[in-house]
C-alpha positions, 0 to 999 in steps of 0.5 A: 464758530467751529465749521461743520467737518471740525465739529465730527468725531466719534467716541468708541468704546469696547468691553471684552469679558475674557476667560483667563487660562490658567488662573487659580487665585485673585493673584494670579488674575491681577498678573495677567489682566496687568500684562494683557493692560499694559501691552494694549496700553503700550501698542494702541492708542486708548484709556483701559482698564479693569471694569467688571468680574473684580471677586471671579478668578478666571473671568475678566472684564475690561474696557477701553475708550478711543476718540477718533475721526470717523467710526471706520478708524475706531472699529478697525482699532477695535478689531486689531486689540482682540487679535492681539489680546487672543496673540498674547495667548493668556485669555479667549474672549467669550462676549465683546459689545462696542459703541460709538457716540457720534459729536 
């Protein structure tokens, strides 16, 4: 039988809506929002993708998913992918909405 501390995690999850600076075709979307992916794909720890506004040319969602111990560590990880998605400088964050499911 798993002990008490063992069985503790908690599953984040982050949903950003994004206005895409500069966009003027479902093209040109489908650039950036890889680009802004594959750079947090590349520097975090979690599972993103495309979630929301598919047909919206300068509008973007996308989510992301982390496990971890605590919830301290998944919001501090949170807060560091919107500082580096407003550093890349293709998009500004105009809604975020997380949750965190404590197990």
């Amino acid at each position: 039988m798993l002990s008490q501390e063992s069985q503790k995690m908690v599953v984040g999850v982050l949903r950003l809506e994004l206005y895409l600076y500069g966009v003027h075709s479902l093209k040109e979307k489908r650039s950036v929002v890889k680009k802004i992916l594959g750079r947090c794909r590349v520097r975090f720890p979690v599972s993103c993708a495309e979630t929301g506004h598919h047909d919206v040319w300068q509008s973007a969602e996308i989510s992301f998913a982390v496990v971890e111990r605590d919830e301290p560590r998944a919001h501090t990880l949170f807060t560091r992918i919107q500082e580096e998605i407003d550093h890349i400088g293709l998009s500004e964050t105009s809604g975020s909405f997380s949750e965190f499911l404590h197990y």
